[in-house]
Residue, then its C-alpha position, 0 to 999 in steps of 0.5 A: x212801476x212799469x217801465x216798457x218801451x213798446x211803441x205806440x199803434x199807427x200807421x206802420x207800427x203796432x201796439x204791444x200786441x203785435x208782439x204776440x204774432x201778425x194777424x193774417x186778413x180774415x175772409x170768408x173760408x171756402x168750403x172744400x169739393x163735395x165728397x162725389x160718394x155720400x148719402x143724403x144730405x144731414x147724414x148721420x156718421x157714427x164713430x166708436x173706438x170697436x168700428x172699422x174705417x172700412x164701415x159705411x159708417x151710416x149706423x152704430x153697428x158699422x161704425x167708423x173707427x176714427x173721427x177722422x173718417x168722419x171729417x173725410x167724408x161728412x159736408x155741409x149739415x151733416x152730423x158725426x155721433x162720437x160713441x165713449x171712448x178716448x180717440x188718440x187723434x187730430x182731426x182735420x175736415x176735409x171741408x167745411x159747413x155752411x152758415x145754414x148747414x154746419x157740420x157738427x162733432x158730438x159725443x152721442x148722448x151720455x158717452x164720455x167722449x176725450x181725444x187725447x194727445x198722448x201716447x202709452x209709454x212702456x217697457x220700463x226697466x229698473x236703473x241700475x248701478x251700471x246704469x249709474x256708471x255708464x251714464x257718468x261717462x258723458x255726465x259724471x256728476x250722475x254718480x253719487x248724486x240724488x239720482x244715484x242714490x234713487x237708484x239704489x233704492x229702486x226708485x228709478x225705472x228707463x225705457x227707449x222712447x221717440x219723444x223727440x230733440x225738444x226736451x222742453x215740449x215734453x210732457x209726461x203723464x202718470x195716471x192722467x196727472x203731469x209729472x215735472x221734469x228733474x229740477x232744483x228746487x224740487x217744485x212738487x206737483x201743483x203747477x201752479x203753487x211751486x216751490x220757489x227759491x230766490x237769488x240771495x245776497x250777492x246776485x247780479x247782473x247774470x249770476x245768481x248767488x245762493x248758498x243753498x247751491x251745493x252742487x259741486x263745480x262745473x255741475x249745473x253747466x248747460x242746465x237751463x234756468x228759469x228765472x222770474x222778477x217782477x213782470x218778467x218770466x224767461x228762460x236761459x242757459x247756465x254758462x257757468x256754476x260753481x258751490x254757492x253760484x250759476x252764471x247764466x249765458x245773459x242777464x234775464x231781459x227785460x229787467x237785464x239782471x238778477x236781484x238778490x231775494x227778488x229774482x226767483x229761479x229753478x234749474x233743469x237738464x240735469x239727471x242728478x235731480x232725478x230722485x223724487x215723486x212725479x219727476x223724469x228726465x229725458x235723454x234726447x241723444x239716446x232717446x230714453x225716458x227716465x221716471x221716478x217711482x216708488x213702485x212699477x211703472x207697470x202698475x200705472x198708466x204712462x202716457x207722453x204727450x205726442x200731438x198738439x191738437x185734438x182738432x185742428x179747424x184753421x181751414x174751417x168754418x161752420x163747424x161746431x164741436x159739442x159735448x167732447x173732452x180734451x186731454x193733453x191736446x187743444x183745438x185751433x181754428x184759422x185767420x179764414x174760419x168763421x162760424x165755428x162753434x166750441x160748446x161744452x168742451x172738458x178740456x185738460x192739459x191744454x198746451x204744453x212747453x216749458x221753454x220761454x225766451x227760445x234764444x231771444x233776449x228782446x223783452x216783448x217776445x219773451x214777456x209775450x211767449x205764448x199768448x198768441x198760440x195756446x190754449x183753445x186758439x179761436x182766430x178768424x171770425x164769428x167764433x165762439x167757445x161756450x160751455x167749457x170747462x179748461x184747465x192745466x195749460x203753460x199758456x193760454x184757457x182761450x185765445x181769440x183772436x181775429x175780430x168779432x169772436x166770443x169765450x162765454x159761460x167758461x170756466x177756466x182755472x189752473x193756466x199760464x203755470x209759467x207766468x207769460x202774459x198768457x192769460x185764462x182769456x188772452x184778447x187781441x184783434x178787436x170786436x171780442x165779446x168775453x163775458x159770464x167767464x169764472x177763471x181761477x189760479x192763473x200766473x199772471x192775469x186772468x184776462x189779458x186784453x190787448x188791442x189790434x187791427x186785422x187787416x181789410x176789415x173795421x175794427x171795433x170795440x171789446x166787451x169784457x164783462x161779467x166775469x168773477x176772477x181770483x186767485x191772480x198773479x201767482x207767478x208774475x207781479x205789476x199784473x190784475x185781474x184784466x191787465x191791458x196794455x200798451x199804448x193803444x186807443x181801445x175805441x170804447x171797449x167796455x170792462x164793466x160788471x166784473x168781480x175781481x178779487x182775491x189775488x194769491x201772489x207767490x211772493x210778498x217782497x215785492x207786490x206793485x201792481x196788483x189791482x182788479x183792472x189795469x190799464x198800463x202804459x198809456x192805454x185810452x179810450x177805455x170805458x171802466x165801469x161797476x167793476x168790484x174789488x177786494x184783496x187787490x193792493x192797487x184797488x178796483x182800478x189802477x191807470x198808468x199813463x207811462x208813456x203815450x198817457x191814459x187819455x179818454x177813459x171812463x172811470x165810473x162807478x166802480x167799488x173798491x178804490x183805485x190807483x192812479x200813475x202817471x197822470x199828472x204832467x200837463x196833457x198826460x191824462x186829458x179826457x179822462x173821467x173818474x166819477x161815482x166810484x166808491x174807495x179810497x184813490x191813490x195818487x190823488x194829490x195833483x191828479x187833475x194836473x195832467x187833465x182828468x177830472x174828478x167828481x162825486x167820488x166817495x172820500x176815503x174817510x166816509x163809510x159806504x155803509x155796505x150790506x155785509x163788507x165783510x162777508x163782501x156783499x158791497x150793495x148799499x143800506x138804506x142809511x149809505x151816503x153813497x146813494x143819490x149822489x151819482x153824476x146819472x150816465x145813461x147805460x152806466x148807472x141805471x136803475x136806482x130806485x132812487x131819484x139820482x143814481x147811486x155811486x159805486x157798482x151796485x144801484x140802491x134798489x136794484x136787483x143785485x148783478x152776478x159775474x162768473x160762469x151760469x152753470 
C-alpha cells in the first residue's frame, strides 16, 4: 500500500503537486516593441542553413542563416519558412504574436527541418597503457580494471572537450543514438528495458549487499548509486565499499532502506566500468571525454548534448511552431504565454539527466524530480501540442502546466527512463484537456494527473480521455496508467473513454498497484468512467482512500474490474458511487462501510459474454447479461440501442468508441 504523507490542499498548504514547483500567476503575455525596419505586415522570412544573417531574408535566395534572425525581426502575422537542414540553436522571439496575427515557425513544404541540442565531439585519440597509468595516479583501481583491459584491446578512445562540472547532465551521442555513462551492471542500451540488478541477502538500511560486488575495497567510493523499490527512484553517494557490499551517504528516502531482492541499483563515476558498447566516461576535472568503440570514433558522428531548448517561448505567446524536429533538445513556454501552438513536432531526445535527489533526502522532491520542467514544458494558458511525435526523455513526453492548455493526437513513447513521477503526459495546474494521446513504454505511469490552483484565476476541471496506453511501469511500481494523487478535491475531472492495458513491470517480486486508473491517497471528486482494461493486477480502477478518504468520486461503467483501498472506516468513502461496471472488484467485503454505495455491478462469477475477450474486443453479444441493466447516467451511458443502458464501457448497439492517437 502506499504510505505518503502529503498534506491535504487548502488554504496555506498545497496538494502532492505542489511538490513539483509553485506555478506563478498567469496573465495575458505583452507583446514586445515593433521592430522600427520591417516590411509589410505578413511578411514572409526564410531560413536555410546556405543563408546569411546579413541577408534581408524576405526570399529564398537571400535567406537568413538562423531561426534566430528571424525571431529578431518578425511581429505579429508574420511567417518564418525554415528550409532542410539541422539548426543547432535556441530560439528566443523578440516579441510575441497576436490572437489574430500569431507569428508562425514552419518547416517549408517538404524539408526536413531539426534543431538539435548538440554539439559535434572530435579529435579522438586511442587510450594507451600511459594513458592507463597516469590515470591510476588519482585513481588507482583504473589499473588492471575492465577499462584497462578495453584499453589494451584498443577499445577505448580520449579527446579534450567542455562538457561542463555536471557529469549527470551529460549526454553523448553515437550516430544519433544515446550512449550510457560507464556502470555496473552494464545496462545496454535500451533506456528503458535495462539491465537490472538487485540487493541480495543481507541489505539494510543504507548497505547494499551483494555478492556479485567483486570489486576490491575502497573502489566504489564516491561513485553514485542509483537505486529504486516500490514507487521510490533516488539517487546517492557510496560512503563506503568493500568485496560483496556499498554503504550509501543515506538509506534512499521514502522508503528509508534497502530491501534485500527488492531494492534494484546501478553504480556510476568510476572509469574502471569503461569496457563495453555504447559507454563513456567524462572527467569533469580534466575536462576529457572517454568513449568505448569497437572502431574510430572517426568513423562516426559524435555529437554531446550542450543546450536544453530548441525553442524557448516562456515570453511568448500566439506563436505557433509547425512541421520542425527536435533532437536532444525541447521547447518551453512561461507562466504568461497563452496562444501558443506546438503542431507536428518530431521530437527525440527530449530532456536529459540522470541525477535524481540532488542532495536532498525528503521524499516529494525526490519522487517528484522532474515532472515539473521536462519534456515539451506548456505552462501559461491557452496552449496546445497537437501532432507530435515525442520520445526518448528522463523525464516528461509533455508537461502542462498552467490552466486551460491542451496535449491531443500525440504519440509518445520511451520517457520517464528514470522512472520519477514524470509521465508521458504529466498534468498540473487545472482546466487541462488531454485526450487521442497513444503513449507507450513509460517507467512509471503513462499519464500522471496532479491537481493545483494557479493564482489569480478560477480554477476548473481536467479532461483525460480517449487515450490508449501500454506498456506502464517499467521502472517503478504501485503505479497505473493515469495515477493521480494526492489528497485533492479534482472538481469533477473526467477520466473516461481510456484504454489502458498491458503493463510491462521489470520486476515480478513485488507488484502492488498496478491498475489502469489510480486514484491514490485520498483523491475526490473524481468522475471515472468507460475506462477498458487488461493485463492490469489491481483492475480498470483502483481507489485508495489512505489519508484524507476517496470521497465523491464517480465510479461508473468501466470494464475490466477494480480494486478497492482503504474505503471502509466510517466517512472514509462517502459519496462515492461504484455502478454499472463489469469485472471482478477487490476488496468488496464491507466496502460500503466507509459509505460509498454499490449497484448494478456485474458479479464476478457471471460471464459478460464479450464479442472476442480474447482478441480484447469487450463489446457486448446480443446474449450478455450485462445489457439492460445500467442505473442510465445522462452523458455516461448514452446510446444503447436497448431500452436501458448497458454495464461496462461499451453500449450494446452503439458504435464502438477508439482511443489513442488519429493518424
Amino acid at each position: 500500500m502506499s504510505r505518503r504523507w502529503w498534506p491535504r490542499p487548502g488554504k496555506g498548504s498545497w496538494s502532492a503537486a505542489a511538490l513539483l514547483a509553485s506555478l506563478s500567476v498567469v496573465a495575458a503575455a505583452v507583446p514586445a516593441t515593433a521592430h522600427p525596419h520591417k516590411p509589410q505586415a505578413g511578411a514572409v522570412y526564410y531560413v536555410a542553413p546556405s543563408g546569411q544573417d546579413s541577408s534581408k531574408g524576405t526570399t529564398t535566395g537571400q535567406a537568413f542563416q538562423h531561426i534566430q534572425r528571424c525571431a529578431d525581426v518578425m511581429e505579429p502575422g508574420d511567417i518564418c519558412l525554415i528550409q532542410s537542414g539541422t539548426y543547432a540553436e535556441t530560439v528566443a522571439p523578440a516579441r510575441s504574436g497576436t490572437a489574430g496575427l500569431p507569428i508562425t515557425y514552419r518547416a517549408a513544404p517538404g524539408a526536413k527541418v531539426t534543431l538539435s541540442g548538440t554539439a559535434p565531439v572530435r579529435n579522438f585519440s586511442p587510450v594507451t597503457g600511459a594513458d592507463v597509468t597516469e590515470i591510476a595516479k588519482s585513481d588507482p583501481y583504473a589499473q588492471n580494471s575492465a577499462f584497462s583491459d578495453a584499453v589494451a584491446a584498443g577499445h577505448v578512445y580520449s579527446t579534450s572537450v567542455d562538457l561542463g562540472s555536471d557529469v549527470t547532465t551529460v549526454q553523448v551521442f553515437t550516430d544519433k543514438k544515446s550512449g550510457v555513462e560507464a556502470q555496473w551492471p552494464y545496462p545496454g542500451l535500451d533506456l528503458l528495458d535495462p539491465t537490472l540488478q538487485y540487493a541480495g541477502a543481507g541489505s539494510a538500511e543504507a548497505t547494499i549487499a551483494d555478492e556479485a560486488l567483486t570489486r576490491p575495497a575502497g573502489y566504489w567510493d564516491g561513485a553514485r548509486a542509483l537505486t529504486g523499490y516500490w514507487y521510490v527512484s533516488a539517487t546517492g553517494t557510496v560512503k563506503s565499499s568493500a568485496v560483496g557490499s556499498v554503504t550509501l551517504d543515506v538509506a534512499p528516502p521514502c522508503v528509508h532502506k534497502v530491501v534485500p531482492k527488492e531494492t534494484r541499483y546501478a553504480l556510476a563515476g568510476k572509469i574502471g566500468e569503461l569496457s563495453r558498447p555504447g559507454e563513456w566516461f567524462y572527467d569533469p576535472a580534466v575536462k576529457r571525454l572517454y568513449l568505448y568503440s569497437e572502431d574510430s570514433p572517426a568513423a562516426h558522428t559524435i555529437e554531446a548534448k550542450v543546450r536544453a531548448l530548441a525553442f524557448d517561448l516562456t515570453a511568448a505567446s500566439h506563436t505557433t511552431v509547425t512541421g520542425v524536429g527536435l533532437f536532444a533538445s525541447t521547447i518551453k513556454t512561461g507562466p504568461t504565454s497563452t496562444g501558443v501552438t506546438l503542431d507536428g513536432i518530431n521530437g527525440t531526445y527530449l530532456s536529459h539527466y540522470t541525477d535524481i535527489t540532488r542532495g536532498a533526502t525528503d521524499c516529494g522532491s525526490t519522487v517528484t524530480r522532474g515532472v515539473g520542467d521536462t519534456g515539451i514544458v506548456l505552462d501559461g494558458t491557452y496552449n496546445k501540442i497537437v501532432n507530435s511525435n515525442l520520445s526518448l526523455s528522463a523525464g516528461n513526453g509533455i508537461a502542462l502546466r498552467g490552466q486551460n492548455n491542451t496535449a491531443t493526437n500525440n504519440v509518445i513513447h520511451d520517457v520517464d527512463y528514470l522512472g520519477t513521477y514524470a509521465a508521458g503526459v504529466a498534468v498540473q495546474g487545472n482546466s487541462q484537456t488531454v485526450t487521442h494521446n497513444t503513449i507507450s513504454r513509460v517507467g512509471r505511469s503513462g499519464i500522471n494527473l496532479q491537481w493545483n490552483t494557479v493564482e489569480g484565476l478560477t480554477p476548473g476541471k481536467d479532461l483525460i480521455a480517449y487515450n490508449d496506453i501500454s506498456g506502464y511501469a517499467r521502472l517503478s511500481l504501485d503505479v497505473a496508467a493515469i495515477y493521480t494523487c494526492c489528497s485533492a478535491s479534482m472538481m469533477r475531472t473526467s477520466i473516461d473513454h481510456n484504454v489502458l492495458h498491458d503493463p510491462e513491470p521489470a520486476t515480478t517480486l513485488t507488484t502492488f498497484g498496478i491498475s489502469g486508473v489510480y486514484a491514490d491517497n485520498g483523491q475526490s471528486d473524481l468522475v471515472i468512467a468507460n475506462n477498458v482494461g487488461w493485463g492490469n493486477r489491481e483492475g480498470t480502477v483502483m481507489l485508495n482512500g489512505l489519508g484524507t478518504g476517496s470521497h465523491n468520486n464517480g465510479v461508473y461503467n468501466n470494464t475490466g474490474g477494480m480494486t478497492l483501498f482503504y474505503v471502509k472506516e466510517p466517512g472514509q468513502s462517502t459519496g462515492t458511487e461504484i455502478y454499472n461496471n463489469i469485472g471482478a472488484i477487490r476488496g468488496l467485503t464491507g466496502a460500503t462501510d466507509g459509505g460509498l454505495v454499490l449497484s448494478n455491478n456485474l458479479p464476478a462469477e457471471t460471464d459478460p459474454l464479450f464479442v472476442d475477450a480474447a482478441g480484447h474486443d469487450y463489446r457486448l453479444t446480443a446474449d450478455s447479461p450485462a445489457r439492460n441493466q445500467a442505473i442510465a447516467l445522462p452523458g455516461i451511458n448514452d446510446g444503447s440501442t436497448d431500452a436501458t443502458p448497458s454495464l461496462g464501457a461499451y453500449q450494446y448497439g452503439a458504435p464502438k468508441w477508439t482511443a489513442g492517437a488519429r493518424r
